[in-house]
LOMI-829393 format. One record per residue (C-alpha): residue number from 1; y, z, x. Coordinates in Angstrom, 3 decimals, always signed. Last residue first. Layout:
residues N
(NUM; (Y; Z; X))
...
end
This chain:
residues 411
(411; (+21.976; +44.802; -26.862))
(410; (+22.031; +41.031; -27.459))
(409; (+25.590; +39.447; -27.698))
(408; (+25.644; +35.608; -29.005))
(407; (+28.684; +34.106; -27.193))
(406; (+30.915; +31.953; -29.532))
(405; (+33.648; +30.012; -27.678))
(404; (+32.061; +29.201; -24.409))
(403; (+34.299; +28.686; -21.576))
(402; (+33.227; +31.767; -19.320))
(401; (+29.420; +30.678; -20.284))
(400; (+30.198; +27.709; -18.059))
(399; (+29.364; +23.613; -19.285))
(398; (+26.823; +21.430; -18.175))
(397; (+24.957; +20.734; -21.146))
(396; (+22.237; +23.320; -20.067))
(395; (+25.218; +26.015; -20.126))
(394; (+25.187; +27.869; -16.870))
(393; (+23.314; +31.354; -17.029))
(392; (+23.855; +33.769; -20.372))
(391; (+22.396; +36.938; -21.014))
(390; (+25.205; +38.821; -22.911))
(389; (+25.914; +42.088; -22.441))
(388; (+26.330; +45.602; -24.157))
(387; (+25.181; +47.999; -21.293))
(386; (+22.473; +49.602; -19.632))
(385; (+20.362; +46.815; -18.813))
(384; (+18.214; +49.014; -15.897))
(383; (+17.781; +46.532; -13.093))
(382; (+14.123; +46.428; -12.483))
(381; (+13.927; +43.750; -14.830))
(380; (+15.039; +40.588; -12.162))
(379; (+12.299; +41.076; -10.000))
(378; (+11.666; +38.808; -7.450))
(377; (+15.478; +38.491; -6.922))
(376; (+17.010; +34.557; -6.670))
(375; (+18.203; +34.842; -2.731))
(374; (+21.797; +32.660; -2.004))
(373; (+22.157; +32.592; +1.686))
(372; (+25.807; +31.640; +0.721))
(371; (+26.732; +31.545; -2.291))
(370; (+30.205; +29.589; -1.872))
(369; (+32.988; +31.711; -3.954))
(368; (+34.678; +30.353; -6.786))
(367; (+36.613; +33.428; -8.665))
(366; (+36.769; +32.537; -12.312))
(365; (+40.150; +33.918; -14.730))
(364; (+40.170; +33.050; -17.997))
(363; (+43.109; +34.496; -20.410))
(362; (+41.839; +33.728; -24.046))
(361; (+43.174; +31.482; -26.848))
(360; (+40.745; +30.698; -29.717))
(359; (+39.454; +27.483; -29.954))
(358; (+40.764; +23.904; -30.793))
(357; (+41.169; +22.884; -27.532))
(356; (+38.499; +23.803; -25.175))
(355; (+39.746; +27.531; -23.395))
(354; (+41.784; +26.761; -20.272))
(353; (+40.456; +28.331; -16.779))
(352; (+42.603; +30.053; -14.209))
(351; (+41.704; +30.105; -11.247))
(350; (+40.478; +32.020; -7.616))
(349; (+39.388; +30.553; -4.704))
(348; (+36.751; +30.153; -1.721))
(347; (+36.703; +30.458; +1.681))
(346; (+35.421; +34.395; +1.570))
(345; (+38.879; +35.152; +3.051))
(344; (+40.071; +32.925; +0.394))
(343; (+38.706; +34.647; -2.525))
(342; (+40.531; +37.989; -0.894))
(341; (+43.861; +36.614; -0.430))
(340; (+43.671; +34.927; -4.128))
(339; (+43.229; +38.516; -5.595))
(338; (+45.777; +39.990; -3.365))
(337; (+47.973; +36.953; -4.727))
(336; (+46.979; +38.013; -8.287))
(335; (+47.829; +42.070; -7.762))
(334; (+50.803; +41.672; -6.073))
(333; (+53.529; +41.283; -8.975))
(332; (+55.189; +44.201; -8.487))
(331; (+53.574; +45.813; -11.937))
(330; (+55.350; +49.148; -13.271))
(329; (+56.841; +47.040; -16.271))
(328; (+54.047; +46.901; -18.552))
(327; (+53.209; +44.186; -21.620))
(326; (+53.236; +41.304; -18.959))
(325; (+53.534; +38.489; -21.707))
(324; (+55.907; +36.603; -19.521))
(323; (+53.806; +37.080; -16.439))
(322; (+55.292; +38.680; -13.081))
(321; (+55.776; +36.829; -9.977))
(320; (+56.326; +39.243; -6.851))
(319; (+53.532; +37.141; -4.716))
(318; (+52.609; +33.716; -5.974))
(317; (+49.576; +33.754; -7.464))
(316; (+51.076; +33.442; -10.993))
(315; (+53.278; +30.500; -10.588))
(314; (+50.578; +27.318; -10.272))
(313; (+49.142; +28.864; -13.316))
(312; (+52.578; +29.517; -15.462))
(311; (+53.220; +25.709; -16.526))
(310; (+49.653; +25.771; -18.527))
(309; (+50.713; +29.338; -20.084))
(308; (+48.110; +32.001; -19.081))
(307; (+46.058; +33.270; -22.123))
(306; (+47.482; +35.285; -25.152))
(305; (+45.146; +37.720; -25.063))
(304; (+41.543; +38.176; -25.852))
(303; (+39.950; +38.496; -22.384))
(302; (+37.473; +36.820; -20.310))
(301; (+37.022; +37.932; -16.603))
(300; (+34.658; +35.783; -14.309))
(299; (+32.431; +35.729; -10.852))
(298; (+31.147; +32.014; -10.113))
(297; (+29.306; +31.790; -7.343))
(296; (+28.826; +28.179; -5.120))
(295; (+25.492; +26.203; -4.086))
(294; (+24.696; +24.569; -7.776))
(293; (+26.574; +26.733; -10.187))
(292; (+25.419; +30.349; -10.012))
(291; (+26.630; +33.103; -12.682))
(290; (+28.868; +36.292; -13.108))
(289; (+30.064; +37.810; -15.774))
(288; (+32.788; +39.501; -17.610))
(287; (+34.203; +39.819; -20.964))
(286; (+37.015; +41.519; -22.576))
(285; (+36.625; +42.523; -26.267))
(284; (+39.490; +43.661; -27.981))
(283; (+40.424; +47.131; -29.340))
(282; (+43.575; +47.817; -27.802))
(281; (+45.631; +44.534; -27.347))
(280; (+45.592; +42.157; -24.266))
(279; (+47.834; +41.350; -21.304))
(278; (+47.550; +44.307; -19.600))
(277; (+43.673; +44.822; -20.185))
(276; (+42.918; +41.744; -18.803))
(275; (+45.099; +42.107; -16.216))
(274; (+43.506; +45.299; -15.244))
(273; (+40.042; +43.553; -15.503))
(272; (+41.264; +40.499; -12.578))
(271; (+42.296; +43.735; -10.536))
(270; (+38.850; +45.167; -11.101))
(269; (+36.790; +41.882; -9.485))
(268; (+39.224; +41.600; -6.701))
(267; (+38.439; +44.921; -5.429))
(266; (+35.274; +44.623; -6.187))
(265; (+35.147; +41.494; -4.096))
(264; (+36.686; +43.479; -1.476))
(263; (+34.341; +46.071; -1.522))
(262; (+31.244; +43.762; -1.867))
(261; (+31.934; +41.705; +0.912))
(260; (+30.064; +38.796; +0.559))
(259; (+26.574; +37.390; +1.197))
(258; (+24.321; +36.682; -1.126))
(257; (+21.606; +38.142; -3.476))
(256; (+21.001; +36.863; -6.937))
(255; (+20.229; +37.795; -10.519))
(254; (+23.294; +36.474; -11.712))
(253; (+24.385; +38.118; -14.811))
(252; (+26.325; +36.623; -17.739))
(251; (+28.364; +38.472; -20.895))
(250; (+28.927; +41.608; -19.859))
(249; (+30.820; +43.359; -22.580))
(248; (+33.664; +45.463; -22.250))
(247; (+35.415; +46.605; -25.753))
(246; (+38.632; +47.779; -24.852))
(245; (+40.349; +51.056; -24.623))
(244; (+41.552; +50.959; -20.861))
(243; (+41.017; +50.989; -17.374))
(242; (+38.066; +53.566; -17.467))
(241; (+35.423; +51.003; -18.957))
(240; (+36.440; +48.914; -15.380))
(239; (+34.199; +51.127; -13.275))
(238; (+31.021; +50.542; -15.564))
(237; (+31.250; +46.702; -15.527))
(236; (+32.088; +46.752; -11.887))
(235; (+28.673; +48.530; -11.265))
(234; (+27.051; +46.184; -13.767))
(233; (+27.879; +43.109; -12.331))
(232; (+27.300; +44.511; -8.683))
(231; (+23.727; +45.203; -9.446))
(230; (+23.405; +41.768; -10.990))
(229; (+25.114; +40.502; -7.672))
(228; (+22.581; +42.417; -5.177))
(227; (+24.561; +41.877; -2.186))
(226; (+23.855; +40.795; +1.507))
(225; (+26.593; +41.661; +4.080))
(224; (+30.588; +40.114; +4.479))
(223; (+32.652; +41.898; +6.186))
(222; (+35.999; +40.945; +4.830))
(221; (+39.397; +41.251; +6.776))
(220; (+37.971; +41.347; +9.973))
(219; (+39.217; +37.841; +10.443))
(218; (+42.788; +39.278; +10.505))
(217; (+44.883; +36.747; +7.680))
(216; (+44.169; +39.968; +4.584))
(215; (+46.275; +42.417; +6.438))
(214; (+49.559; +42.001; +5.284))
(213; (+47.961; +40.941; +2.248))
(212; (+46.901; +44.873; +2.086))
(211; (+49.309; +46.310; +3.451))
(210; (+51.727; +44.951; +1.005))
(209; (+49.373; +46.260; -1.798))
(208; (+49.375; +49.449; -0.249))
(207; (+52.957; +49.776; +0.108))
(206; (+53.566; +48.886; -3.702))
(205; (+51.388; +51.036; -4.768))
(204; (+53.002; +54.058; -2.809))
(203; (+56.509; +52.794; -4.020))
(202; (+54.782; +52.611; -7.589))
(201; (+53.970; +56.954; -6.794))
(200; (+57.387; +56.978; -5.559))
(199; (+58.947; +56.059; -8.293))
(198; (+56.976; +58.459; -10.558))
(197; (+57.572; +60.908; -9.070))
(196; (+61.081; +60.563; -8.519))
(195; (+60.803; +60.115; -12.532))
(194; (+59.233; +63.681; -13.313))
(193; (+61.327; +65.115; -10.650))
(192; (+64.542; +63.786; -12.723))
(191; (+63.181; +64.830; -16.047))
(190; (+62.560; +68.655; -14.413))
(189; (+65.845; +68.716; -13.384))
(188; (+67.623; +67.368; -16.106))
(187; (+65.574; +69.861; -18.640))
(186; (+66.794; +72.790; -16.016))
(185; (+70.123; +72.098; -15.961))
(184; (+71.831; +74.086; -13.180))
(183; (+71.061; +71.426; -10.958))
(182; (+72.745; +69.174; -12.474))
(181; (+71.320; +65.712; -11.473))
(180; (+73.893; +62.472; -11.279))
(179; (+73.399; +61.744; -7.467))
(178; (+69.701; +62.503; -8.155))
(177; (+69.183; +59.815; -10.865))
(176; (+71.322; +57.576; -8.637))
(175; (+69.019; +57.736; -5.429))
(174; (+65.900; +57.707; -7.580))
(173; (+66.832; +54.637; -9.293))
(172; (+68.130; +53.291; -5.980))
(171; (+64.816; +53.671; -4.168))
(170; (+62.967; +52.511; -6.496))
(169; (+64.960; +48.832; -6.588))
(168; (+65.035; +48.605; -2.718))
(167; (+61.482; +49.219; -2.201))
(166; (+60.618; +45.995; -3.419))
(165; (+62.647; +43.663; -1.467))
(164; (+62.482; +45.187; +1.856))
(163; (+58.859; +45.616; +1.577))
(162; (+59.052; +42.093; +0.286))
(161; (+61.287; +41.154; +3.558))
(160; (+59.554; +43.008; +5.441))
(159; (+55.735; +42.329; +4.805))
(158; (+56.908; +38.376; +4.624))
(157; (+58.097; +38.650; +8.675))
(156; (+54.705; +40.252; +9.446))
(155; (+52.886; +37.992; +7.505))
(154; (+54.745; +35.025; +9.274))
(153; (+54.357; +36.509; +12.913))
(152; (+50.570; +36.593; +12.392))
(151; (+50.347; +33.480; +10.543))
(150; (+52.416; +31.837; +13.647))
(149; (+50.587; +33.444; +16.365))
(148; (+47.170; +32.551; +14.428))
(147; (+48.664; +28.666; +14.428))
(146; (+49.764; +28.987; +18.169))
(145; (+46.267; +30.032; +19.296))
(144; (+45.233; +27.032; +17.345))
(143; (+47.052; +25.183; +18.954))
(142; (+46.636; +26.356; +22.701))
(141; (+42.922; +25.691; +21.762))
(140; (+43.863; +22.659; +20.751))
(139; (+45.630; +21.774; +24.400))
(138; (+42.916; +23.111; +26.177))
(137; (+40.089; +20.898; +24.433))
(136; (+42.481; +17.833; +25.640))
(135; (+42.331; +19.279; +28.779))
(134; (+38.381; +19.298; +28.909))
(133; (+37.637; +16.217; +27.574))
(132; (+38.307; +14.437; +23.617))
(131; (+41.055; +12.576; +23.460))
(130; (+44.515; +12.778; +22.034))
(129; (+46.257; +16.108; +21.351))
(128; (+49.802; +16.232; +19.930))
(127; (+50.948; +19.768; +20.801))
(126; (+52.437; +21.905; +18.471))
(125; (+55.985; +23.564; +17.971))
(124; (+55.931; +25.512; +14.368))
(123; (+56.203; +28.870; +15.914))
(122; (+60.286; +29.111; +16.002))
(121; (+61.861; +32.669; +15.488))
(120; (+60.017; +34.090; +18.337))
(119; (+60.353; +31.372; +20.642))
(118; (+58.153; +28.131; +21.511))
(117; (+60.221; +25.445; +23.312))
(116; (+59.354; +26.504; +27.267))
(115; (+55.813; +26.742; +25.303))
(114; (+55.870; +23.529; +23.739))
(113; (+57.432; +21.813; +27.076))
(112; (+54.293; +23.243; +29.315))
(111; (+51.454; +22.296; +27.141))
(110; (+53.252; +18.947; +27.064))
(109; (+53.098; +19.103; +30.847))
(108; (+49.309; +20.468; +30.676))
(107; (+48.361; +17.798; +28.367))
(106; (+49.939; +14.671; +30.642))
(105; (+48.234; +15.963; +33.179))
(104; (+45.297; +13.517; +32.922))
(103; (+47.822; +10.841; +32.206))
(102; (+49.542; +11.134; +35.576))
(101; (+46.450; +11.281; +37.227))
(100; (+45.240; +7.903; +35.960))
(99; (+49.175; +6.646; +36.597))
(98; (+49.156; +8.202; +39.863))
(97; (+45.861; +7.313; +41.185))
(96; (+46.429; +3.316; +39.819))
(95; (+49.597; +3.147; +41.710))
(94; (+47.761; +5.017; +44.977))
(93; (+45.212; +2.289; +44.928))
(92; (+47.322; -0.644; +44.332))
(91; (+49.911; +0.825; +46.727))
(90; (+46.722; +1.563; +49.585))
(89; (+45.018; -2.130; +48.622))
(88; (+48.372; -3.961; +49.484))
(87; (+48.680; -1.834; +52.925))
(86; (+45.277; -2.828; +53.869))
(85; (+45.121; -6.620; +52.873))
(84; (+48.431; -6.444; +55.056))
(83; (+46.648; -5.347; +58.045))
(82; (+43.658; -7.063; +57.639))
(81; (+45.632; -10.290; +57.853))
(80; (+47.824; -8.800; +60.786))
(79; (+44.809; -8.308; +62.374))
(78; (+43.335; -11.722; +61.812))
(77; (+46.627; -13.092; +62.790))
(76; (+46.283; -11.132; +66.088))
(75; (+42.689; -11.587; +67.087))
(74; (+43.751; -15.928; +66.698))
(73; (+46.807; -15.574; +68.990))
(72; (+44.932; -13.610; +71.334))
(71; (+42.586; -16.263; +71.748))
(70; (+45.346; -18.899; +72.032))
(69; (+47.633; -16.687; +74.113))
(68; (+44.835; -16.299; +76.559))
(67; (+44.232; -20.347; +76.954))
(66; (+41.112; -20.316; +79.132))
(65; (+40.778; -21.213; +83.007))
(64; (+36.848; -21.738; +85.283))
(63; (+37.806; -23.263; +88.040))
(62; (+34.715; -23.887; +90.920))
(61; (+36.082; -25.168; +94.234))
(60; (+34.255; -27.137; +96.757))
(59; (+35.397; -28.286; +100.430))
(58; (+32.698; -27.439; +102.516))
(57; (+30.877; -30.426; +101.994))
(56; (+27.131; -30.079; +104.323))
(55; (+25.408; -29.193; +101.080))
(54; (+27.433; -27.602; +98.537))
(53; (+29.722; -25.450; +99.113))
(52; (+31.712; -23.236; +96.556))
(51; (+35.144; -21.461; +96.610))
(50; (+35.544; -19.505; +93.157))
(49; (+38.662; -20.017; +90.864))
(48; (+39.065; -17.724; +88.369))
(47; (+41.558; -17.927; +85.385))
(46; (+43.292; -16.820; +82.798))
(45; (+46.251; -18.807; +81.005))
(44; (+49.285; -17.279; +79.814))
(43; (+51.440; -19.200; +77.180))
(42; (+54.471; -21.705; +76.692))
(41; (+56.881; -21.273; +79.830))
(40; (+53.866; -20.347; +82.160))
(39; (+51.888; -17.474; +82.865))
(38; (+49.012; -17.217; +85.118))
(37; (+46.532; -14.340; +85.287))
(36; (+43.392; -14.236; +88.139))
(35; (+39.724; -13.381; +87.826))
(34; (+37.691; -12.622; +91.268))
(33; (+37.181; -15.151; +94.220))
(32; (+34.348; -15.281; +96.653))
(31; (+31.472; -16.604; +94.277))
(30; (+28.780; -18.674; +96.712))
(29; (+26.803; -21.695; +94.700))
(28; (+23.471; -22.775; +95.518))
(27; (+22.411; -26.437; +94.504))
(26; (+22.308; -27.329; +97.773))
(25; (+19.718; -24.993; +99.498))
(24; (+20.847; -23.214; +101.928))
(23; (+19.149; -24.101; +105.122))
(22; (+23.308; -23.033; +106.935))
(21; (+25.087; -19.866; +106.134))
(20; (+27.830; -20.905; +102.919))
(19; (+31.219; -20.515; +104.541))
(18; (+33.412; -17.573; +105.428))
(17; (+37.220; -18.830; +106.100))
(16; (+37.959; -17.251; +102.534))
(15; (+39.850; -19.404; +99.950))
(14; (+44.085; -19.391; +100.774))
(13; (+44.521; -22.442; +100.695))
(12; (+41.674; -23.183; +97.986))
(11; (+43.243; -20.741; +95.044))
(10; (+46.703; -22.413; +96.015))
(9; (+45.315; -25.204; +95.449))
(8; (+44.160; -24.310; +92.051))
(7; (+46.882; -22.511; +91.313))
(6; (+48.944; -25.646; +91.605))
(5; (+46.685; -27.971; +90.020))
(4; (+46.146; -25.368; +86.940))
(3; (+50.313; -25.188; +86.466))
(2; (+50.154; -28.648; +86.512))
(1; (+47.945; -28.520; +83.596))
end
């Protein structure tokens, strides 16, 4: 406060000489003085001082002083408050950002490592997917593009080596049979061209067949279109009478329409017949039908032979495996697993089914296949009945003709 005192009269020494014109009235106040700073030891003050007179006393001086530092004092905590709320909210804020965006790319970084990781000899890296938006859609897509790369790669890499495989034994028979040949023997000659031949006629085979499951992963594999199955029954029926001296009966006939590829199933169909006549003797009957269970198609060969040994079925669609009782050597052991390619390329499957115990042993082979868009025919007699057959649906008790022992023929 001295500080006040002394600028105060200071403030009134040196006050303007001009004084307040006389008849004013006395509660009028004259400003001469403008705002003024003073700083002490402890804070800064500002003030004004403004010379006043009142009435006849000429003496009067209005002070008007505040504590600066106080105010500013106050303004600057607040700030600093504000300040630090600030700061705090902008590491909070970016901590959260980078862990939320952090996890977001989490998919694309994995999607990154897997394919610094994937190589040619090495498909089997995946990515572990978690979640359900739009990166986490990327990341199985990349997955599934890795699983087609890898069947791809894989069929390729089984072509050669069974190619490799196969091709090997022909090639050396006809390699050492012409090694040995004396040309100036015509007998030898004409045996040795008989058996090149021959080679090279299973080495033709054998490509095919290679081709074939080589092929069988490409989703234009089988083109499926509506097909008369009773029609198709028969046509396979008359196409397998040339495969060998048997007795071929058709025993069921689904008078349906669905959708399948009827080449391939054909295919499939004849192959199944050619092991029935392989594995069975001249003169027996060999069976085939097809029927509907509930939503799927069963297609089915029955022969006469010895059947398939229980610890043979999980071995005989396995490519290059040949059955014990396989009564010819010029087999490679393809014809099953092209059988199973072709079932599964309709997403269904081929198997073997055991006669009941205490019957007869037969080899039963059934390809499953879903009937889709399955049609029943409006007119099941305008298919000419040709043939020996057997008209037989599923058994009412809920058995399959294929597994019945004693099927009544009607001709």
């Amino acid at each position: 406060m001295a500080a006040l005192d002394e600028m105060a009269r200071e403030l009134a020494a040196a006050r303007p000489t001009s004084a307040v014109p006389p008849g004013t009235a006395p509660d009028a106040l004259t400003v001469t003085s403008t705002p003024r700073t003073v700083r002490t030891g402890l804070t800064e003050y500002r003030l004004v001082a403004v010379p006043v007179r009142v009435g006849d006393d000429p003496d009067g001086l209005f002070v008007v002083a505040t504590d600066r530092s106080a105010e500013l004092a106050g303004l600057t905590r607040t700030y600093v408050l504000y300040s630090v709320i600030g700061m705090l909210t902008l590491v909070v804020v970016g901590g959260v950002s980078w862990h939320a965006v952090g996890r977001l790319l989490a998919p694309i970084r994995l999607l990154r490592d897997t394919a610094r990781r994937v190589t040619e000899s090495d498909l089997s890296e995946r990515i572990e997917v978690t979640g359900h938006d739009d990166l986490s859609d990327l990341a199985r897509t990349v997955n599934a593009m890795l699983d087609r790369l890898q069947r791809a790669f894989g069929s390729q890499r089984e072509l050669l080596d069974d190619a490799g495989h196969e091709l090997r034994t022909p090639l050396t028979i006809v390699r050492g049979h012409l090694e040995l040949l004396d040309p100036h023997d015509p007998d030898d000659v004409r045996a040795t061209q008989a058996l090149a031949l021959d080679e090279l006629d299973r080495m033709h085979r054998l490509v095919d067949d290679l081709v074939t499951l080589a092929t069988a992963e490409r989703p234009d594999f089988v083109r499926p279109a509506a097909t008369d199955v009773g029609r198709l029954t028969d046509d396979v029926h008359d196409k397998a009478r040339g495969l060998g001296a048997r007795r071929w009966v058709v025993a069921a006939r689904a008078d349906v329409t669905v959708l399948l590829d009827e080449q391939r199933i054909t295919q499939a169909w004849l192959q199944l017949l050619a092991n029935a006549v392989r594995f069975s003797a001249e003169g027996t009957t060999v069976r085939i039908g097809s029927e509907v269970s509930g939503d799927r198609l069963l297609l089915w060969v029955r022969d006469e032979g010895p059947g398939v040994p229980p610890d043979q079925v999980p071995l005989i669609f396995e490519r290059f495996h040949r059955g014990q009782a396989d009564r010819t050597a010029h087999g490679a052991g393809l014809g099953l697993p092209i059988v199973a390619a072709i079932a599964a390329a309709h997403r269904g499957t081929v198997r073997v089914e055991q006669p009941p115990a205490g019957h007869r042993p037969a080899g039963v082979f059934v390809l499953d296949l879903p009937a889709r868009r399955c049609v029943p025919l409006d007119d099941p007699t305008a298919r000419s009945h040709r043939d020996t057959r057997v008209d037989l649906d599923t058994d009412p008790s809920g058995g399959r003709s294929f597994l019945d022992a004693d099927l009544v023929e009607h001709r």
